[in-house]
C-alpha positions in Angstrom: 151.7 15.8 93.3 152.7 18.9 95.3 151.0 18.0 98.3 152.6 14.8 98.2 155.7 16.4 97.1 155.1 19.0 100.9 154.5 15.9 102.8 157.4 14.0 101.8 159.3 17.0 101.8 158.2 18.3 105.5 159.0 14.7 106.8 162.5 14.1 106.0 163.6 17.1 106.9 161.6 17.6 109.9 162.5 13.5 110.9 166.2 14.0 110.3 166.4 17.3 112.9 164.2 15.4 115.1 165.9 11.9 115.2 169.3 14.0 115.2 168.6 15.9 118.3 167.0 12.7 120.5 170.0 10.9 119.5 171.7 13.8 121.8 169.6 13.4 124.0 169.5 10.3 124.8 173.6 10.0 125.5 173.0 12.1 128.4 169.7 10.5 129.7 168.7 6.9 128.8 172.0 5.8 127.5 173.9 6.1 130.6 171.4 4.1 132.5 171.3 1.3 129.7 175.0 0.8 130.2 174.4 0.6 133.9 172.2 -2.2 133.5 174.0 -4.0 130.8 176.4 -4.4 133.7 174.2 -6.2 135.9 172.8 -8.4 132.7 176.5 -9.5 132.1 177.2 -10.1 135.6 174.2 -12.5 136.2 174.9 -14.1 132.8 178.7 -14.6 134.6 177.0 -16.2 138.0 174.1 -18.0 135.6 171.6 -16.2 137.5 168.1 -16.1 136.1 170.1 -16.2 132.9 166.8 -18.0 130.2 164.7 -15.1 131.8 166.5 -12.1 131.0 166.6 -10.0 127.9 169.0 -9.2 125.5 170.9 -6.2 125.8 169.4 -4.1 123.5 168.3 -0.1 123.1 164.6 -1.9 122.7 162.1 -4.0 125.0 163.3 -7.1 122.9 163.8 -9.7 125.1 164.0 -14.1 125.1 160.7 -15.7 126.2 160.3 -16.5 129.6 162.4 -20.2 130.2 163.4 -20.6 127.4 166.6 -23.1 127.5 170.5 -22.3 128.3 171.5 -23.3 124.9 169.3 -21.1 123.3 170.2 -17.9 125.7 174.0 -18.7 125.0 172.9 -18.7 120.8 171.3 -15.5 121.5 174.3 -14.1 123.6 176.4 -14.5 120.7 174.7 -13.0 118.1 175.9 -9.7 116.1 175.0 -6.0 118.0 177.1 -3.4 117.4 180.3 -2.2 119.3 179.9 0.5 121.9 181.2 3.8 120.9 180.6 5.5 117.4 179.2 2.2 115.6 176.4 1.8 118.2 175.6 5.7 118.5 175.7 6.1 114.6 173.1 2.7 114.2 171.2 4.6 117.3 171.2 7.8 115.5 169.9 6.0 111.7 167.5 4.3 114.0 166.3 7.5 115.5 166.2 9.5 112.1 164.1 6.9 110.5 161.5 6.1 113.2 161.0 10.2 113.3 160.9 10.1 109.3 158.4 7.5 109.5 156.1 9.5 111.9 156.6 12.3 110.4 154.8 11.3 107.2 151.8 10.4 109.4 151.9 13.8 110.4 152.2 15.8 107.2 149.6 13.4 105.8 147.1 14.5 108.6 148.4 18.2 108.1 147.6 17.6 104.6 143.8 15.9 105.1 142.6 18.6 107.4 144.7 21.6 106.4 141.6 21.5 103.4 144.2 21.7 100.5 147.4 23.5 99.1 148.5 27.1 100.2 146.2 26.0 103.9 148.2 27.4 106.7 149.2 25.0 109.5 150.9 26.3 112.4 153.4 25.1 114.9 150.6 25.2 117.7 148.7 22.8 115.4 151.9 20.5 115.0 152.4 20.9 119.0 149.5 19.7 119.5 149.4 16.9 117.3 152.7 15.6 118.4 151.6 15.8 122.1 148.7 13.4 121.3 151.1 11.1 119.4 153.1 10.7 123.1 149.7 9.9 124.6 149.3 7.5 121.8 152.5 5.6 121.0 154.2 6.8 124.3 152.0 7.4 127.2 149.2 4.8 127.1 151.0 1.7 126.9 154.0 2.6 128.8 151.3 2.5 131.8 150.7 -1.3 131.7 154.0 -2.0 129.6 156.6 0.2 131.2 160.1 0.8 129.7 162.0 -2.2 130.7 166.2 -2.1 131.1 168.5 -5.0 129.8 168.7 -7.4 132.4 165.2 -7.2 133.5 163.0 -10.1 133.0 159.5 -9.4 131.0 156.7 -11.4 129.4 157.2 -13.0 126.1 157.7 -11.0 123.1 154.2 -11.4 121.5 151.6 -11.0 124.1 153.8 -8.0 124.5 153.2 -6.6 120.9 149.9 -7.8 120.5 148.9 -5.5 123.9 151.2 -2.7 122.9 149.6 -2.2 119.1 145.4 -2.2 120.6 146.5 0.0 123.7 147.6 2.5 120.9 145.1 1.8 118.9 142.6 1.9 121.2 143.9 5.2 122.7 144.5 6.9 119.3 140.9 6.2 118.1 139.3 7.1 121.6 141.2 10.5 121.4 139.8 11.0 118.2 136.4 10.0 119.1 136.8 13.0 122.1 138.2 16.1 120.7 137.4 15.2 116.5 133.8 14.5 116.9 132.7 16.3 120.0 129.4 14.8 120.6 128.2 13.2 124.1 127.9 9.2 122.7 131.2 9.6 120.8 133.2 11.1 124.3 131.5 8.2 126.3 132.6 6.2 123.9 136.2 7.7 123.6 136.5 7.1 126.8 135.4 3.7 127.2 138.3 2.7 124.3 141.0 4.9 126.4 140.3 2.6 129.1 139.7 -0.6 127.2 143.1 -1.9 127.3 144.0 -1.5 130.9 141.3 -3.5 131.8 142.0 -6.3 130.1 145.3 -5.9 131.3 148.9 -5.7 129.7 151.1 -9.4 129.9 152.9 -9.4 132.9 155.5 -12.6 134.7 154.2 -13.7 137.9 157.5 -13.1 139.4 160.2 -11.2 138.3 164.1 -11.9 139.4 166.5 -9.7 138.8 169.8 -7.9 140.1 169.1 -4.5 138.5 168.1 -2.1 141.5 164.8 -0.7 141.0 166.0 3.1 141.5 167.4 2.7 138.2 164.4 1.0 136.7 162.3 4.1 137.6 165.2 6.4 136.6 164.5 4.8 133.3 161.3 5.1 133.0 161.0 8.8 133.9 163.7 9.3 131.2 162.7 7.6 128.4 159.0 9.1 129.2 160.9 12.7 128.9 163.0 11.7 126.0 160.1 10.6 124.3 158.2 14.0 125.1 160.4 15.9 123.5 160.6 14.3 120.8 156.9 14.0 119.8 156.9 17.5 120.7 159.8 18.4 118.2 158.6 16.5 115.8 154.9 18.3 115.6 156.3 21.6 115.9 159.2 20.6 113.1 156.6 18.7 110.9 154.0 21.4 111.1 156.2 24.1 110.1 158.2 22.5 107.2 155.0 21.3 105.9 153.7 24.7 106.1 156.5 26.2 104.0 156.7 23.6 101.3 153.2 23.4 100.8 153.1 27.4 100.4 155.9 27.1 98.7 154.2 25.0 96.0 151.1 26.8 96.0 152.8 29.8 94.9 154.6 28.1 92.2 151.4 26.4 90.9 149.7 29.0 88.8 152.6 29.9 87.1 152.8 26.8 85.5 150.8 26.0 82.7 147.5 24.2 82.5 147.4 19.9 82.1 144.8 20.5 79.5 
């Protein structure tokens, strides 16, 4: 009960300073440029350019599936997103608090499994690095066949898109593992094998795309979100690693003072 007490502990604290200062972050790096191309997305949906193919204008890669009819585009036009300003920074800022919290329990659970037990230390160069390899993971690896992708900007339907996103992190996650956890010859060659695995079957991609955004601020996006997402894997580590560190000595110390179960 107190490790799980340390875990659960470590991660909402550790999610809600993480999620709290991404949400910062991102008003001054990938916000802007959503709002840029939200203004191209309204202005083709004005001239009924490429309208079926274009995603909705969202802070995710959610987007309609490719010619898909007007009707349904207008449906989905109208439906409920919240007002820009405070309303769509605060459901930005629960979104951001909860997906950290959420990761953060995988964290203090691993900190927990190979920390050996209660009172075991764990520092923040553990926590580092364990955050750095969930960017590889969840960030870095499928970003390179799925790249960030701005409203406005056609992509492949929703799906494919998932299905390839869940085994390139897979795929990465247990090939990293395979590498630095088991550090034998078959399980690297293996490792490495997985890591590539995905981009060879390739990620779902539109034989042609047509769009208005400009492609400066496509890559602009990219690089941000890439960043963004840097530091706050990075954050996260350091922040879970230490938080579970002091409530998991915390409860080791209080332990023997309490009396015996029998």
């Amino acid at each position: 009960m107190n490790a799980f007490r340390a875990i659960v502990f470590a991660a909402v604290v550790a999610g809600l300073a993480t999620g709290l200062a991404v949400t910062v972050i991102q008003q001054f790096g990938t916000v802007p440029l959503i709002l840029k191309a939200e203004v191209y997305e309204k202005a083709a949906e004005h001239h009924g350019a490429a309208a079926p193919a274009i995603p909705s204008g969202s802070m995710t890669t959610v987007g309609h599936g490719h010619g898909e009819a007007g009707a349904a585009h207008e449906h989905a036009a109208e439906a409920w997103e919240p007002r820009d300003g405070l309303e769509r920074n605060a459901y930005t800022a629960g979104a951001n608090v909860l997906t950290a919290i959420g990761f953060a329990l995988m964290l203090a659970a691993l900190f927990a499994v190979r920390g050996g037990g209660a009172g075991a230390t764990v520092s923040w160069h553990d926590g580092l690095v364990w955050g750095l390899a969930g960017f590889v993971v969840f960030t870095l690896a499928p970003s390179l066949g799925l790249p960030p992708e701005l409203p406005g900007v056609p992509a492949a339907p929703l799906l494919s898109r998932q299905i390839w996103w869940v085994m390139a992190a897979a795929a990465t996650a247990a090939g990293l593992g395979l590498i630095f956890l088991r550090a034998t010859a078959p399980a690297a060659i293996a490792g490495l094998i997985l890591l590539m695995l995905p981009h060879v079957i390739g990620a779902p991609e539109l034989t042609s795309v047509e769009t208005n955004v400009p492609s400066s601020l496509a890559h602009q996006f990219v690089v941000a979100v890439a960043l963004t997402s840097l530091v706050f894997w990075s954050l996260l580590g350091a922040l879970t690693s230490i938080a579970y560190a002091y409530f998991d000595q915390s409860s080791a110390a209080v332990a023997p003072a309490r009396p015996s179960g029998a």
